[in-house]
KEBA-355795 format. One record per residue (C-alpha): x, y, z. Coordinates in steps of 0.25 Angstrom, whole numbers, padded with zeros to 4 digits, always signed. Example, Ala and Ser with C-alpha at 12.3 -4.5 7.8 and 13.67 -1.06 7.14 Angstrom:
<atoms>
+0049-0018+0031 +0055-0004+0029 
</atoms>
This chain:
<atoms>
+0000+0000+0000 +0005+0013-0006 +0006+0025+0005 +0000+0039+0002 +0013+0044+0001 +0018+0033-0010 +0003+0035-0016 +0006+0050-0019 +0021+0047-0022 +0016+0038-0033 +0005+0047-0039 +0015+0058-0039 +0026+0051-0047 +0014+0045-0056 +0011+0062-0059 +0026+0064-0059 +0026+0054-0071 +0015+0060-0078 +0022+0074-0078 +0035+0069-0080 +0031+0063-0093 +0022+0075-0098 +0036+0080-0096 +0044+0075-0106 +0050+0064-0096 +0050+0048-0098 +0049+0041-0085 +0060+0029-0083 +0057+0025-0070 +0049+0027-0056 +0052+0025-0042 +0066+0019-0042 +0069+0014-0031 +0083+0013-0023 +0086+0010-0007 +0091+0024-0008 +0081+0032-0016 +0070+0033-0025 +0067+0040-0039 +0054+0043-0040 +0054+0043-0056 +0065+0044-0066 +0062+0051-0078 +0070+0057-0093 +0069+0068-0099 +0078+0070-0111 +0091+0065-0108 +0089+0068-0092 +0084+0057-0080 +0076+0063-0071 +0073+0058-0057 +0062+0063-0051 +0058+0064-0038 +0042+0066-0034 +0036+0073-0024 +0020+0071-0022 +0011+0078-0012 -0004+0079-0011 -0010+0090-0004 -0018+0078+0003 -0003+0071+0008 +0003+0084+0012 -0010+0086+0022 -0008+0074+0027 +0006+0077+0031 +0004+0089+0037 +0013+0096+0025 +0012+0111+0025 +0011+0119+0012 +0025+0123+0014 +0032+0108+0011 +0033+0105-0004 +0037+0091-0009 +0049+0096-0014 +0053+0098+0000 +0055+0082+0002 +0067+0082-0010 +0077+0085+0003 +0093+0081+0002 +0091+0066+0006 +0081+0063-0003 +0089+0070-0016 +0101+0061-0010 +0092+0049-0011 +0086+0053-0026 +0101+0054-0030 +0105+0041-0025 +0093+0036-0032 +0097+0043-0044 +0111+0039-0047 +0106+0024-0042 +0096+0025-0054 +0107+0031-0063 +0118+0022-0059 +0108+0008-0061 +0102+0013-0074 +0115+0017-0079 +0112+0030-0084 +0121+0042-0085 +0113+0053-0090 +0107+0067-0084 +0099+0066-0073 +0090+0076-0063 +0081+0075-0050 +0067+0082-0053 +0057+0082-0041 +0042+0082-0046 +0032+0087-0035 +0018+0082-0037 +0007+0088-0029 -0005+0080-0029 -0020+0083-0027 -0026+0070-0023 -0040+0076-0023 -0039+0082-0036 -0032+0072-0043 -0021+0082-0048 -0007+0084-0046 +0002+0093-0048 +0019+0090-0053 +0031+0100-0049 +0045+0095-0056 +0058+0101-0050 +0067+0096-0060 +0083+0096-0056 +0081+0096-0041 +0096+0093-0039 
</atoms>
């Protein structure tokens, strides 16, 4: 049984996809898992790899936790967790063999379960 939280992860990277590929980008792989970290979805574009990172809220979640209107999702890309993504990353690299340009885009999805709607933010080259 799924959690509300994985629940929300998944419909976000499932909008993440969508845009993504409106976008211009082909998908090449979701939630790749390592004991270290996790990518969320790798993507390209042109000649560069993208990994990206998602961040989904619902106005319904953030009540629950008692999130204020100051936090943003963004707020949970903090040094460890980049650290992790980079492992991640030159793991995925390293396996796949690939030697090519690379970035680290977040995509901040805001969801409004009641409507049905959501709503995608892309920060690209976060680091």
């Amino acid at each position: 049984m799924k959690t509300e939280k994985r629940r929300l992860g998944d419909v976000g990277e499932n909008v993440t996809c969508v845009f993504l590929e409106k976008h211009g980008f082909k998908i090449i792989e979701r939630n790749y898992l390592r004991k270290w970290g996790e990518i969320d979805i790798v993507a390209k574009k042109g000649s560069i790899m993208h990994f990206v990172e998602v961040k989904s809220i619902s106005h319904t979640t953030a009540l629950v936790s008692g999130v204020t209107d100051g936090w943003r999702a963004e707020d949970n890309m903090h040094p460890q967790k980049l650290r992790r993504l980079h492992r991640a990353i030159q793991t995925y690299l390293l396996e796949k063999h690939l030697d090519l340009d690379w970035q680290l885009d977040l995509v901040i999805v805001k969801i409004d379960e009641n409507r049905r709607t959501a709503s995608v933010e892309m920060l690209s080259n976060i680091v």
